[in-house]
C-alpha positions as CSV (number, residue, x, y, z in Angstrom):
1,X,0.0,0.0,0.0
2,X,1.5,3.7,-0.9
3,X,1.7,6.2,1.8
4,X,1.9,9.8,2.0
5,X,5.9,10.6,1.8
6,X,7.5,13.3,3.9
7,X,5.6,13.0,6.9
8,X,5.7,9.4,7.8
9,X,7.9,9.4,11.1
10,X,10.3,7.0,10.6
11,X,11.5,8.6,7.7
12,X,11.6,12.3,9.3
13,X,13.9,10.9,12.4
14,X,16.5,10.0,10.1
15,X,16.4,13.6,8.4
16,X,16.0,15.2,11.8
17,X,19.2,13.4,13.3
18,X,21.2,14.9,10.2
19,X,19.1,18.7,11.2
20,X,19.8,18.7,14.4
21,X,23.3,17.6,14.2
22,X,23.7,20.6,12.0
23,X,22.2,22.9,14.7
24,X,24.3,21.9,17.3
25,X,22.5,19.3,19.0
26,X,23.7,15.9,20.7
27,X,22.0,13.2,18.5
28,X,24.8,10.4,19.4
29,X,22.1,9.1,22.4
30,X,19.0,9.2,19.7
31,X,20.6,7.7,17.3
32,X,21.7,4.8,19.1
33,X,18.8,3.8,20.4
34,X,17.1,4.2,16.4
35,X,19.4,2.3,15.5
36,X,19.2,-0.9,18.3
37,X,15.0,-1.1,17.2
38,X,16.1,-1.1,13.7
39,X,15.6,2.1,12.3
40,X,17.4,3.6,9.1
41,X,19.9,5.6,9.9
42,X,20.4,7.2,6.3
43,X,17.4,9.4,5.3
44,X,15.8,7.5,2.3
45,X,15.5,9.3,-1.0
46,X,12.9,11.8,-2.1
47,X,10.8,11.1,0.8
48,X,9.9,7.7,0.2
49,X,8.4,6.2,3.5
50,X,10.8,3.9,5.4
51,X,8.6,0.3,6.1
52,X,8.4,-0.1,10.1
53,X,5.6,-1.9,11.7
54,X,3.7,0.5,15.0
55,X,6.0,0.1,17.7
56,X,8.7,1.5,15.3
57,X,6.6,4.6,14.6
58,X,6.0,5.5,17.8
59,X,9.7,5.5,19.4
60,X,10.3,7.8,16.3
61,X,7.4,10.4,17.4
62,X,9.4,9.8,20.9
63,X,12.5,10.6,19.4
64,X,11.1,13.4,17.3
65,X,10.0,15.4,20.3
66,X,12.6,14.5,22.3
67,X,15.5,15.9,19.6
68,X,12.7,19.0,19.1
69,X,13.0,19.8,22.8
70,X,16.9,19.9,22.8
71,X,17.8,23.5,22.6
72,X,20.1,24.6,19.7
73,X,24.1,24.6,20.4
74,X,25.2,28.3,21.6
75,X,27.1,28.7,18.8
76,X,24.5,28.4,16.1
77,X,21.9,30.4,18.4
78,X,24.2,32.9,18.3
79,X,25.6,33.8,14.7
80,X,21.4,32.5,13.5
81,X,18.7,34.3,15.1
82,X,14.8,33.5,14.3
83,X,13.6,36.7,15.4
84,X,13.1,39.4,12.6
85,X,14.4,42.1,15.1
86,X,17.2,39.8,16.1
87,X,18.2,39.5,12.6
88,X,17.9,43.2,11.3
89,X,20.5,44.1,14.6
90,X,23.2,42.2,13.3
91,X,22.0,42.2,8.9
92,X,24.1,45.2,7.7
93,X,21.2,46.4,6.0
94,X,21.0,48.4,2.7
95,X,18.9,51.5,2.1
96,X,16.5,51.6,-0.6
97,X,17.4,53.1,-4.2
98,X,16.2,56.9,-4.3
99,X,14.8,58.0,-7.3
100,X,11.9,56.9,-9.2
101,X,12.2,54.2,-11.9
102,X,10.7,54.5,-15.5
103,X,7.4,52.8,-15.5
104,X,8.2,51.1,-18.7
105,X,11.6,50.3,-17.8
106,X,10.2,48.7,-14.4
107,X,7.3,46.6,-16.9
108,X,10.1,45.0,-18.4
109,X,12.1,44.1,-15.8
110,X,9.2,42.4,-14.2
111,X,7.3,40.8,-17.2
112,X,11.3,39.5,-17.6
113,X,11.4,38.3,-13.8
114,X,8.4,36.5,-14.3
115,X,9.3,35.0,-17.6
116,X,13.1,34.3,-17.0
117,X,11.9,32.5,-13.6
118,X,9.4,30.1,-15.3
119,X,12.1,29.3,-17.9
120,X,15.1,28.8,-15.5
121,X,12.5,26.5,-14.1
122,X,11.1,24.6,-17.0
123,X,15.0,24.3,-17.6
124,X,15.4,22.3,-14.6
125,X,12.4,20.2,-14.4
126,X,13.5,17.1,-16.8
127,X,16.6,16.8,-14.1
128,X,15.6,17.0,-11.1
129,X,16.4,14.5,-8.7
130,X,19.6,13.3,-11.0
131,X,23.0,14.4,-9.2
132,X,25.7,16.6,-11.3
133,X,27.2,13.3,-12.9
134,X,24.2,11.8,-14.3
135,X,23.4,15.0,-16.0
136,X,26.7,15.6,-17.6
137,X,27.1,12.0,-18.8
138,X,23.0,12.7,-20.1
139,X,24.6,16.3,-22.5
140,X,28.3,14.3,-23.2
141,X,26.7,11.1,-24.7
142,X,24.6,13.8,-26.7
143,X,27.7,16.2,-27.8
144,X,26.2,19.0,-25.7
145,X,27.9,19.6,-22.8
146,X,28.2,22.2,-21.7
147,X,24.1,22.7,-21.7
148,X,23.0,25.4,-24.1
149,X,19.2,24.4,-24.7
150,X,16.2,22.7,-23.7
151,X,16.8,19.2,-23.1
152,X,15.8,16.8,-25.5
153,X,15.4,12.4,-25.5
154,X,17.1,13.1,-29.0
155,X,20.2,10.9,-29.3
156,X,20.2,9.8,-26.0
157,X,21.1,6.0,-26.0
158,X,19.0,3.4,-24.1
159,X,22.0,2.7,-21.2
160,X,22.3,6.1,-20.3
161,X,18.6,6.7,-20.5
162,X,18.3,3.4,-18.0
163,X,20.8,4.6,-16.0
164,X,19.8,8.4,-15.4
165,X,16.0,8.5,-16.4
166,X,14.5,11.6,-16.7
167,X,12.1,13.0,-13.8
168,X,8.9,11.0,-14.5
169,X,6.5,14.0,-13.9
170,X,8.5,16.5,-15.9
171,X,9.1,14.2,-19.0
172,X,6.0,14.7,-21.1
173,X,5.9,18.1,-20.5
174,X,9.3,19.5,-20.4
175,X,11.5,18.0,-23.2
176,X,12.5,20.3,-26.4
177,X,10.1,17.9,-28.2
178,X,7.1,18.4,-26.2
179,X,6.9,21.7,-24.4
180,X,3.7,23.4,-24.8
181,X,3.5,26.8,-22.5
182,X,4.8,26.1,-18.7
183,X,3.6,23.4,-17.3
184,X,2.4,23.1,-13.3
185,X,5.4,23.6,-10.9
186,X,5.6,24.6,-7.1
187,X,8.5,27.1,-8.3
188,X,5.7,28.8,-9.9
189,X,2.6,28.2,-7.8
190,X,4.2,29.8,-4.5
191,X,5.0,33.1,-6.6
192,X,1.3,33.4,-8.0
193,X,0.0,32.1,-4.4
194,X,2.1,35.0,-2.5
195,X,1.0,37.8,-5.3
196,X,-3.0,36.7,-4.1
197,X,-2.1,37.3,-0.5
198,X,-0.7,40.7,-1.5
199,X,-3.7,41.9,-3.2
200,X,-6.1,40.7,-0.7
201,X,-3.9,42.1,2.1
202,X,-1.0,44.3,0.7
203,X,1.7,44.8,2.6
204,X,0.6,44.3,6.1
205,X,-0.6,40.9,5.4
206,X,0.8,38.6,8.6
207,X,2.0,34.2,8.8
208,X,-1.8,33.7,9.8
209,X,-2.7,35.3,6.1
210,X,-0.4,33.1,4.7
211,X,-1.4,30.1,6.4
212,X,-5.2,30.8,5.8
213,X,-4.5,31.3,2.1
214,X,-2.5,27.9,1.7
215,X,-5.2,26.3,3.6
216,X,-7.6,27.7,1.1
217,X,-6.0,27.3,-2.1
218,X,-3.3,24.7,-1.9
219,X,-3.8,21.5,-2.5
220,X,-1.8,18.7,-0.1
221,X,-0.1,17.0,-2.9
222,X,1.0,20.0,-4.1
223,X,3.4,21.0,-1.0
224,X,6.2,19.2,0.1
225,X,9.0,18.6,2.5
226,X,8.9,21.7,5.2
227,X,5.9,22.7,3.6
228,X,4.2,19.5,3.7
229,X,4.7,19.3,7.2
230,X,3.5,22.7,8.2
231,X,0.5,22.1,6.4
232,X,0.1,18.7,8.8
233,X,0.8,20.7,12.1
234,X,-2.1,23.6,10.6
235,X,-4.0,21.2,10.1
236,X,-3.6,19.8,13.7
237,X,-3.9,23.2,15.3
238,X,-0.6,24.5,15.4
239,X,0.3,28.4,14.7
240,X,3.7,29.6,13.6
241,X,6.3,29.4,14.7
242,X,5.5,26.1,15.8
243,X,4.2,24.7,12.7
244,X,7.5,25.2,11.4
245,X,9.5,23.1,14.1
246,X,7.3,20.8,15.1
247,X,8.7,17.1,13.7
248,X,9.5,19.3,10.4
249,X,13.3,17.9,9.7
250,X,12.9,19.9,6.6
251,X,12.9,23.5,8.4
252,X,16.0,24.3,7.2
253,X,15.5,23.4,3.2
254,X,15.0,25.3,0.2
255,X,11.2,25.3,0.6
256,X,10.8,29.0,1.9
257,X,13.2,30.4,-0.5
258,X,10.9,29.3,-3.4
259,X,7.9,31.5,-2.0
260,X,10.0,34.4,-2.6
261,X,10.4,36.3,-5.5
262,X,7.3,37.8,-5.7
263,X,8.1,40.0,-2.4
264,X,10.7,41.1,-4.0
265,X,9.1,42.4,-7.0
266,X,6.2,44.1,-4.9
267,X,9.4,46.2,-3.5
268,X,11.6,47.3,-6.5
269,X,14.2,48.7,-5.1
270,X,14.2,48.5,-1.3
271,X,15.7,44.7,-0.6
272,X,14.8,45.6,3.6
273,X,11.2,45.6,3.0
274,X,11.1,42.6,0.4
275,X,13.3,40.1,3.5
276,X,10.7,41.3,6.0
277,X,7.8,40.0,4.0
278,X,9.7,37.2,2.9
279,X,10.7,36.5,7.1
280,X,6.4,37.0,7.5
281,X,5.8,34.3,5.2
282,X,8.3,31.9,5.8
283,X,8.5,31.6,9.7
284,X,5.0,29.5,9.1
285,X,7.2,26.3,7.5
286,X,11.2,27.3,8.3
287,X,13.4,28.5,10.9
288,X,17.2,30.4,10.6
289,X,18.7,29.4,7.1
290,X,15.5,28.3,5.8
291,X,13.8,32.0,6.7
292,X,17.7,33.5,5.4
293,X,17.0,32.2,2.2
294,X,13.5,34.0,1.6
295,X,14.8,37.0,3.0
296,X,17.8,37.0,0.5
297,X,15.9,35.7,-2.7
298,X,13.3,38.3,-1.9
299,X,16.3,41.1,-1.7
300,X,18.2,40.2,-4.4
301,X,14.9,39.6,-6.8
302,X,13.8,43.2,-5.4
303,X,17.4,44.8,-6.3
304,X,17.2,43.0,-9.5
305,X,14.5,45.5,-10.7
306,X,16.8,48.6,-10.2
307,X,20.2,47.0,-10.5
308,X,22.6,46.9,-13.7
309,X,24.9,44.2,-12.8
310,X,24.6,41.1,-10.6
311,X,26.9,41.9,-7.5
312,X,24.3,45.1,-6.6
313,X,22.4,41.8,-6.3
314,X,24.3,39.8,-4.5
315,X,25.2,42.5,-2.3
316,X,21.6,43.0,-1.6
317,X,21.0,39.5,-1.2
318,X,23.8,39.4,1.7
319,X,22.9,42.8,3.4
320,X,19.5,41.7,5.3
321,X,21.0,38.0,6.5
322,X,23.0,37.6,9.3
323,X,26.9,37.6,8.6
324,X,27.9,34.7,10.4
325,X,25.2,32.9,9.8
326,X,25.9,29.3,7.3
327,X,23.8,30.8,4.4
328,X,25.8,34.1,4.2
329,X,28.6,31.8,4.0
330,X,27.8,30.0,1.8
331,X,25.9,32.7,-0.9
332,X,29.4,34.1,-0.7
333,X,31.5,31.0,-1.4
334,X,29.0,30.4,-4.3
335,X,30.1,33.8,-5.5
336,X,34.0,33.7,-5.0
337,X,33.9,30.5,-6.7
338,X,31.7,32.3,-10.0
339,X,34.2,35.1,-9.9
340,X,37.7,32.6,-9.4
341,X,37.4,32.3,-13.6
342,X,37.5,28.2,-12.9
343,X,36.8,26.1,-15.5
344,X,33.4,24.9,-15.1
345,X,33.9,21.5,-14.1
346,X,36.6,22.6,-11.9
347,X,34.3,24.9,-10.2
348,X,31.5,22.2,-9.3
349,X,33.9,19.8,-7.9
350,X,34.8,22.9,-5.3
351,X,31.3,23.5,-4.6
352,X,30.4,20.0,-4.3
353,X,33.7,19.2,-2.0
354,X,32.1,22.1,0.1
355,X,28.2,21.2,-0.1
356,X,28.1,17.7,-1.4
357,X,27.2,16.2,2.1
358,X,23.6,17.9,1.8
359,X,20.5,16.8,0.6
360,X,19.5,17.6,-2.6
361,X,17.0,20.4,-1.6
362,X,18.7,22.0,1.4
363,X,19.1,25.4,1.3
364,X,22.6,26.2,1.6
365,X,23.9,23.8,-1.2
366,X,21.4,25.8,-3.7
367,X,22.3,29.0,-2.5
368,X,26.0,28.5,-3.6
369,X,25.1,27.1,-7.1
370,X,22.8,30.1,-7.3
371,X,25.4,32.5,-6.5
372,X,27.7,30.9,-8.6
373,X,25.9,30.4,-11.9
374,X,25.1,34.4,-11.4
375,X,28.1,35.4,-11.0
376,X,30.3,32.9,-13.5
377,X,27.5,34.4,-16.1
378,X,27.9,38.1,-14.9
379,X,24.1,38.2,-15.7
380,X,24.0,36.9,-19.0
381,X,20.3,34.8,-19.4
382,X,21.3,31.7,-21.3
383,X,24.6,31.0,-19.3
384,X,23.5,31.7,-16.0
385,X,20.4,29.3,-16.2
386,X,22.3,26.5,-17.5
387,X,25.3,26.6,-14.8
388,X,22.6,26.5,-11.9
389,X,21.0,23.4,-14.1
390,X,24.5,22.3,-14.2
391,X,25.2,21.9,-11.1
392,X,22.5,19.4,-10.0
393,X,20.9,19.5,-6.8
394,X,17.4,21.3,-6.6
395,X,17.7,22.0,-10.7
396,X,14.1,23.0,-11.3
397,X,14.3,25.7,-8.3
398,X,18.0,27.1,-8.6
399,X,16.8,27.6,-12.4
400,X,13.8,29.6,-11.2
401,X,15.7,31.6,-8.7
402,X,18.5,32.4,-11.5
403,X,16.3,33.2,-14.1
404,X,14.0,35.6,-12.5
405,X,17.5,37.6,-11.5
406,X,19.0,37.6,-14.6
407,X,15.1,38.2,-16.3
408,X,15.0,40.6,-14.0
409,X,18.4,42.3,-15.0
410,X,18.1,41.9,-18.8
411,X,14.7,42.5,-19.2
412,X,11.9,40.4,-21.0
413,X,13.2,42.4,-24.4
414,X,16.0,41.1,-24.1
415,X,15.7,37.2,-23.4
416,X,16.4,35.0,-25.8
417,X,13.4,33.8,-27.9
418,X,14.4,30.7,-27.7
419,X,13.8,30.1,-24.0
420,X,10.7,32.2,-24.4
421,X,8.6,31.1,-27.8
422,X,7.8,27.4,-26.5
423,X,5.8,28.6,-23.3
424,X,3.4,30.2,-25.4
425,X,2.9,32.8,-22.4
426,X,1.1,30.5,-20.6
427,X,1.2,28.8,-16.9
428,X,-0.9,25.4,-16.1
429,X,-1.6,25.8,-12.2
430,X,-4.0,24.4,-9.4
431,X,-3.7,27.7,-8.0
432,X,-7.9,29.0,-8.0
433,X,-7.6,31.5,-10.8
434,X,-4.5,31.1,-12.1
435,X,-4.6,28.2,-14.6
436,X,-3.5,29.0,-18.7
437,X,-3.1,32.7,-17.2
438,X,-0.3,34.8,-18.9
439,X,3.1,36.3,-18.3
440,X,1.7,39.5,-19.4
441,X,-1.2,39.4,-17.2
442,X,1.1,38.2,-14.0
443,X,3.1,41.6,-14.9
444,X,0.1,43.4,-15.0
445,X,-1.2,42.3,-11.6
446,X,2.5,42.6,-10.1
447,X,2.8,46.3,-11.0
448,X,-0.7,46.8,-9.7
449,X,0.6,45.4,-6.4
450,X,3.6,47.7,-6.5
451,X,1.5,50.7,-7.4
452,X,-0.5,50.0,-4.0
C-alpha cells in the first residue's frame, strides 16, 4: 500500500538526526537507540516512506519530540537568530534606491522576472532529482555539454537513458520535443500564491494570512518537505512558529526560499522591506537558514529590478542575513567560486567538495550554485540558467531563482526567444484562478501590487 511521503515518522527521524546535528545538538544518544530497534539511519530518498511496523513509529514520534526539545548549540543560536528584530540588529542592511524608476523600464524588468523564472525553471524540471554526474554524462553522450538548450530524448542511448531517467512528472511536458507553454510547478505556484495574498492584504498581510490562504487554495499534494509538514501541524492546530518546528526535519530546506520572489518584486528597489515579507511568510514552514534564504531571494529579486549588474544583487542578497550565519557563508562562497574564472567542471567539484554532504534540496547547497551560476555568467540569461541546471541538486528551483534575477536584470526584451517562444505565455496551475493565465497578465497584476 502507498503512503503519504514526507511525513511518515520513521523517515523524518533519520532527516531530523542529520538537522539537528547541524544545529548543534547531541543526536549520538538518539541515534543509538534508532538504531538498536532497527531504524534507518540514512534518510531515504525523495521522501519515500521507510517500512516499520507501529511500535517502530512510535519511538520515532518519541524521538522526534525529544531531539525537538533539545535547545540549539550556543554557537549556532548565536551567529542564526529567528527573530526578525534579532536579525535586522546584526544584517548590515542596505537603504532603498532613491529615485523613481521608468514605468516602462520597471514593466520589463518584471514581465522579464516573471518570464526568466518560469524558464530557468522549466529548464530544470526534466533533471531534477539526478545528481551533477548523471546530468553531464545525459549532454556528453549527446555532444552538448556544456548545456546550451532545452533538453531533448534526442540521441540519448538506451543505457544512459536506464541509468539516469528523466524525472517521470516533468518528462512529457518539459523536453524540447514536447513543451507546450509552462507546465504546473511549485516554483511557480508559490509566486502566483504570494501575489493573491498581496492583493487581498497588501503589505501588512501577517504568517496567519499566509497560512489561511495555503489552507484555502493549496492543494496537499502540491506542498512538500517543510511545507508539507507545516500544512500537517495547521492542520492539527498548530500556529507559527510552531508549525514550522514541530517534527519538520525539513525547516532548514529550500522550501521557503521558493515562495520568494514575488516580495521582491512588490518592492523594486528597497531589498529591507522585500526580507521582511519574505521572514512574515516563511517563519510558518522554516526557521534560521531556511527563513535567510526567503529573505535573501526576496532582496536580491527586489534589487534585480533597479540594479545593472549582478553583484548590486548579490550585495543586496547578503545585506538583510546575518553575517555569520551558514547561508551568508555559503551565498558568498557560491560567488567567490563564480568570480575565481574556474573552468566549469573545476568549479563544481569545489562547490560539491564544500556542499556535497547535503540533501539535494537543502538550502545552503542551492544558494552557492545560485550564486555561482550568477556570478560565473555576470548576468547573461542563457549561461546563467544552464550553470545552476549544471550543477545538479534542486535544478528546477535554482533555475527559477537564476532566471528571475538575470530576467530581471536583462529584461523580458531582451531574453532570448528561444527560452521564451515554447511557453506560449502560458502557466498550467491548481492555484484558483490562475490556470493558462499569462506572463503578461502576471506583470500586469505585479505592478498593480507595487502601485498600491
Amino acid at each position: 500500500m502507498s503512503r503519504l511521503s514526507w511525513v511518515q515518522s520513521p523517515d523524518l527521524l533519520s532527516h531530523e538526526l542529520v538537522a539537528s546535528a547541524h544545529e548543534g545538538k547531541p543526536t549520538e544518544d538518539v541515534r543509538a537507540r534508532w538504531e538498536a530497534a532497527g531504524g534507518l539511519l540514512e534518510a531515504p530518498v525523495s521522501g519515500l516512506a521507510q517500512e516499520g511496523d507501529e511500535e517502530l513509529r512510535r519511538l520515532a514520534e518519541e524521538l522526534l519530540d525529544e531531539l525537538e526539545s533539545r535547545p540549539v548549540g550556543a554557537e549556532i543560536a548565536a551567529a542564526e537568530p529567528d527573530d526578525l528584530a534579532a536579525i535586522e540588529v546584526v544584517a548590515p542592511g542596505l537603504p532603498a534606491s532613491r529615485g523613481g524608476r521608468d514605468p516602462e523600464d520597471l514593466a520589463d524588468r518584471v514581465l522579464g522576472a516573471w518570464t526568466g523564472r518560469a524558464a530557468g525553471c522549466l529548464l530544470g524540471k526534466p533533471v531534477e532529482k539526478i545528481p551533477r554526474e548523471g546530468i553531464e554524462e545525459i549532454l556528453r553522450s549527446q555532444d552538448r555539454w556544456p548545456l546550451d538548450g532545452w533538453f531533448t530524448e534526442v540521441g540519448l542511448t538506451d543505457d544512459i537513458a536506464l541509468r539516469w531517467p528523466w524525472n517521470r512528472r516533468s518528462r512529457p511536458t518539459s523536453l524540447a520535443e514536447n513543451i507546450d507553454g509552462m507546465p504546473e510547478d511549485d516554483d511557480l505556484n508559490f509566486p502566483m500564491l504570494g501575489l493573491a495574498l498581496l492583493e487581498q492584504h497588501g503589505r501588512d498581510f501577517t504568517t496567519e494570512d499566509v497560512a489561511d490562504l495555503w489552507l484555502a487554495n493549496l492543494p496537499g499534494g502540491r506542498v512538500f518537505t517543510a511545507e508539507r509538514v507545516a500544512y500537517r501541524n495547521l492542520l492539527l492546530g498548530d500556529s507559527a512558529p510552531r508549525t514550522a518546528t514541530r517534527r519538520n526535519p525539513y525547516r532548514e530546506w529550500i522550501g521557503a526560499l521558493i515562495r520568494a520572489d514575488v516580495y521582491g518584486w512588490a518592492c523594486p528597489g528597497d531589498p529591507v522591506a522585500a526580507a521582511r515579507l519574505a521572514w512574515t511568510d516563511a517563519r510558518l514552514s522554516h526557521v534560521r537558514n531556511g527563513v535567510y534564504g526567503a529573505m535573501s531571494a526576496a532582496a536580491m529579486c527586489a534589487q534585480a529590478l533597479v540594479a545593472g549588474d549582478v553583484e548590486e544583487v548579490l550585495g543586496a542578497g547578503l545585506a538583510v542575513v546575518p553575517p555569520e550565519s551558514r547561508y551568508a557563508e555559503a551565498l558568498a562562497f557560491g560567488a567567490e567560486v563564480g568570480r575565481s574564472g574556474d573552468a566549469l567542471e573545476v568549479a563544481l567539484d569545489r562547490l560539491h567538495e564544500r556542499y556535497g554532504d547535503l540533501h539535494w534540496v537543502h538550502v545552503l547547497n542551492n544558494a552557492a550554485i545560485t550564486a555561482y551560476a550568477l556570478t560565473s555568467s555576470e548576468g547573461d540569461f542563457s549561461s546563467a540558467i544552464c550553470a545552476a541546471v549544471m550543477g545538479g541538486w534542486d535544478t528546477d528551483s535554482v533555475g527559477a531563482t537564476v532566471g528571475s534575477i538575470a530576467g530581471a536584470l536583462a529584461g523580458a526584451r531582451a531574453l532570448p526567444k528561444r527560452w521564451v517562444a515554447p511557453m506560449r505565455n502560458r502557466v498550467a496551475s491548481s492555484m484558483p484562478g490562475f490556470d493558462g493565465i499569462g506572463f503578461d497578465e502576471l506583470t500586469r497584476r505585479t505592478l498593480a501590487v507595487i502601485g498600491r
